[in-house]
Backbone as CSV, one residue per row, in Angstrom:
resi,resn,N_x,N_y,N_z,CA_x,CA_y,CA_z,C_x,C_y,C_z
1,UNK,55.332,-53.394,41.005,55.100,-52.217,41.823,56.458,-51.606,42.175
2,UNK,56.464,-50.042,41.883,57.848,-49.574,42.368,57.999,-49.846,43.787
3,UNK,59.266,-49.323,44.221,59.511,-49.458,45.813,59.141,-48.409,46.303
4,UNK,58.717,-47.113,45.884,58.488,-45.862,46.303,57.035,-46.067,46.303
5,UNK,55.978,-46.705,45.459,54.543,-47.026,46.256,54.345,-48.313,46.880
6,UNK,55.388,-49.389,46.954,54.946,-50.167,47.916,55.463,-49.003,49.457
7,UNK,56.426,-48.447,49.441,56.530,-47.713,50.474,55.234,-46.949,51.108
8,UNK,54.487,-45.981,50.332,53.494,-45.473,50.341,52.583,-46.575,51.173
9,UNK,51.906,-47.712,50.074,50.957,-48.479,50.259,51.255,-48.790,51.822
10,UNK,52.491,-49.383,52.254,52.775,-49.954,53.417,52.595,-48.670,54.699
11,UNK,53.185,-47.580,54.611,52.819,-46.515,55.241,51.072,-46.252,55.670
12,UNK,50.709,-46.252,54.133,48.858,-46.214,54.381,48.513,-47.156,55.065
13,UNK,48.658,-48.536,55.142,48.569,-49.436,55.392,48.463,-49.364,57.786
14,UNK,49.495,-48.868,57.909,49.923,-48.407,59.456,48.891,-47.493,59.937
15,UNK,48.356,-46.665,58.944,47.568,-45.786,59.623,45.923,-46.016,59.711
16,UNK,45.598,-47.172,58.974,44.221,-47.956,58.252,44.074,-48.918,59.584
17,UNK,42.842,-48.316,60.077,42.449,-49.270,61.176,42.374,-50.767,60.664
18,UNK,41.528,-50.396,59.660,41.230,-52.110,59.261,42.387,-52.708,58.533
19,UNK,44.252,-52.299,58.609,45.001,-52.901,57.898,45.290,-53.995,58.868
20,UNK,45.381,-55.503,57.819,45.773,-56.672,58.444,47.063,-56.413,59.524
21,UNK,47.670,-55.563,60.626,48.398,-55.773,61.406,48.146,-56.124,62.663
22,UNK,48.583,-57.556,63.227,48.748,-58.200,64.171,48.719,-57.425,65.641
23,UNK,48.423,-56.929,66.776,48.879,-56.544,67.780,49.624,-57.995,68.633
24,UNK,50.223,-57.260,69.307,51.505,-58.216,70.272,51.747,-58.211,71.711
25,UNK,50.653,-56.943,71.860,50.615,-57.140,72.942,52.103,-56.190,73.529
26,UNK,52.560,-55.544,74.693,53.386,-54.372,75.318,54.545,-54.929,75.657
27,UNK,55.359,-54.437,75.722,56.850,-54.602,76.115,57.387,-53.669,76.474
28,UNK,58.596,-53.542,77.242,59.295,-52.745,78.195,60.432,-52.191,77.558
29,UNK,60.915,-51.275,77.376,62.211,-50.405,76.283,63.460,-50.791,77.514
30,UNK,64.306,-51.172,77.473,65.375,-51.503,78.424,66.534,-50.745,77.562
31,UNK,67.805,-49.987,78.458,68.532,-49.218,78.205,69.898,-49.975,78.878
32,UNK,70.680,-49.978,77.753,72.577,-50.915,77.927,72.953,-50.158,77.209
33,UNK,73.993,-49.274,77.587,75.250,-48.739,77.652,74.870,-47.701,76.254
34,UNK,73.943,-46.639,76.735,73.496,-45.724,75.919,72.593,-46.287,74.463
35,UNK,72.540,-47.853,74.105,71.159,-47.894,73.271,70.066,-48.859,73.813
36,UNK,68.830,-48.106,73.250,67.411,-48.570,73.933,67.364,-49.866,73.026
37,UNK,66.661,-51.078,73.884,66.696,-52.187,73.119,64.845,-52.544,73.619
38,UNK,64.158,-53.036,72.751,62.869,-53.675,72.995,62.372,-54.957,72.708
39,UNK,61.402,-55.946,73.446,61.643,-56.995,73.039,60.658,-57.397,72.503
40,UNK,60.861,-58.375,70.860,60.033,-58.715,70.524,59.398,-60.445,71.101
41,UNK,58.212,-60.491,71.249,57.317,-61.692,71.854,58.454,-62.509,71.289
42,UNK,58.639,-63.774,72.484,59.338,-64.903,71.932,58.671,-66.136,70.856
43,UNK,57.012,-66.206,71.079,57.094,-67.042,70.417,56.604,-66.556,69.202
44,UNK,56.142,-65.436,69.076,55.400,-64.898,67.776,56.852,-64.712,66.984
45,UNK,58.513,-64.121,66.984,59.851,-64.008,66.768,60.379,-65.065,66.244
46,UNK,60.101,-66.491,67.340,60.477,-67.717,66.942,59.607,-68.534,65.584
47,UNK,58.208,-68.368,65.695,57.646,-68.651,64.568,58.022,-67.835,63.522
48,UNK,58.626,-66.763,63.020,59.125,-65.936,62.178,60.676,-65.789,62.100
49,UNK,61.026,-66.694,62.518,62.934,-67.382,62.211,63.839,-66.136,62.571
50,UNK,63.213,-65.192,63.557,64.098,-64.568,64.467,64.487,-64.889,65.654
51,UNK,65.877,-64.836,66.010,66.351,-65.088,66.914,68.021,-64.385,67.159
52,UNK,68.418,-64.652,68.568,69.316,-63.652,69.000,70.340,-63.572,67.796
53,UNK,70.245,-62.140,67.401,71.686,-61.427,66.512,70.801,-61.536,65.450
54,UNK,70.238,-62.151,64.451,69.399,-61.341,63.499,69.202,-60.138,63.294
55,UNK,69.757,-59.890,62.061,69.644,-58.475,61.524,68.692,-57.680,60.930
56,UNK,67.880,-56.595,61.991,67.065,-56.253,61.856,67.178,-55.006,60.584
57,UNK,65.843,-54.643,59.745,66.052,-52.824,59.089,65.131,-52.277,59.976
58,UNK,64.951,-50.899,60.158,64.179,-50.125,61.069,63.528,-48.800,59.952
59,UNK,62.282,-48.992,60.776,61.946,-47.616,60.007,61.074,-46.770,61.291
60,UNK,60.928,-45.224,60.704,59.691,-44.586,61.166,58.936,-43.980,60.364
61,UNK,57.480,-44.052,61.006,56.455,-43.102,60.000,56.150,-42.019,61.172
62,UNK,56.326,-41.158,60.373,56.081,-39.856,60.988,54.653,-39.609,61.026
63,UNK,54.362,-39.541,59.844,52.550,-39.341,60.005,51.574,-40.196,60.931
64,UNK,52.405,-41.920,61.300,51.692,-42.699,62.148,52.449,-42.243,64.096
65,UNK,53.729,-41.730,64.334,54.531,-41.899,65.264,54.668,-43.696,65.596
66,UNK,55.077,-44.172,64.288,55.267,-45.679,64.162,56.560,-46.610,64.424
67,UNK,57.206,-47.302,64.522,58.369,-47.483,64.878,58.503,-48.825,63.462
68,UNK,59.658,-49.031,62.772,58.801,-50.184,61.899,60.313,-51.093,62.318
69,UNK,60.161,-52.450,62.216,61.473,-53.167,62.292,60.861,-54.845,61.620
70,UNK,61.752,-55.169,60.684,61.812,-56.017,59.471,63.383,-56.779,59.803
71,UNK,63.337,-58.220,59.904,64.302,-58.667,59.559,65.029,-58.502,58.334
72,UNK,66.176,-58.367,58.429,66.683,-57.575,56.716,66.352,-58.922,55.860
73,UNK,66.670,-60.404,56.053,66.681,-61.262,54.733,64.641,-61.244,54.696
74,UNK,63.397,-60.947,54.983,62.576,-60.248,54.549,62.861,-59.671,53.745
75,UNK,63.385,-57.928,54.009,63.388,-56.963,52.751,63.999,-58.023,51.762
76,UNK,65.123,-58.452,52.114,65.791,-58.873,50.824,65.239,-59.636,49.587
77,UNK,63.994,-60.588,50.134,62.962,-61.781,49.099,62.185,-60.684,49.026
78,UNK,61.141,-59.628,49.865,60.502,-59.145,48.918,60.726,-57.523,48.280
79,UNK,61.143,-57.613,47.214,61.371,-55.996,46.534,60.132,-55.255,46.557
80,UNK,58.913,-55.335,47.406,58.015,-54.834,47.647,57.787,-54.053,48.832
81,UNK,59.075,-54.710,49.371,58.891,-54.353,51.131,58.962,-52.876,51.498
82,UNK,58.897,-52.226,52.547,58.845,-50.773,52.970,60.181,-50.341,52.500
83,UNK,61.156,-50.945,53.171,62.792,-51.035,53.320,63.501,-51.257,52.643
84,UNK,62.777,-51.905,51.057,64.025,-52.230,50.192,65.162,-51.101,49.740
85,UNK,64.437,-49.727,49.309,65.519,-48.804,49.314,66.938,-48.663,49.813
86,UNK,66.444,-48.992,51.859,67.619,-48.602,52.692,68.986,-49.643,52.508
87,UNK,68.392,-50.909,51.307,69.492,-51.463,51.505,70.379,-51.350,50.393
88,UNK,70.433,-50.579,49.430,70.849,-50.535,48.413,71.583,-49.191,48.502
């Protein structure tokens, strides 16, 4: 699959009620020294081998008003991912 329709697929995917995405439940946007930082659940983060300083990729979908954020070594194993583009 190219990266330009897994992009697509993953986009459709955000806006598809019935797409397999998890809710997490709300968090609070906190603001240090002009950037907004948000927090992801500790233990749902910790079961997914994030932790402090991990390098996140970010995306948005415009058509969803979506916010997207992927640990980069993710994109990196799958060339399927939303994000592989931004790293190249």
């Amino acid at each position: 699959m190219s990266q330009s329709s897994a992009r697509r697929r993953a986009l459709r995917e955000l806006s598809d009620p019935d797409a397999p995405i998890t809710p997490l439940g709300t968090c609070s946007v906190q603001n240090q020294n002009g950037s907004l930082y948000s927090l992801l659940p500790q233990t749902q983060a910790v079961a997914d081998g994030i932790e402090g300083g991990t390098e996140m990729v970010l995306g948005y979908d415009a058509e969803t008003n979506t916010y997207l954020a992927s640990p980069k070594w993710a994109v990196v194993e799958n060339e399927d991912h939303w994000a592989s583009d931004s790293l190249r």
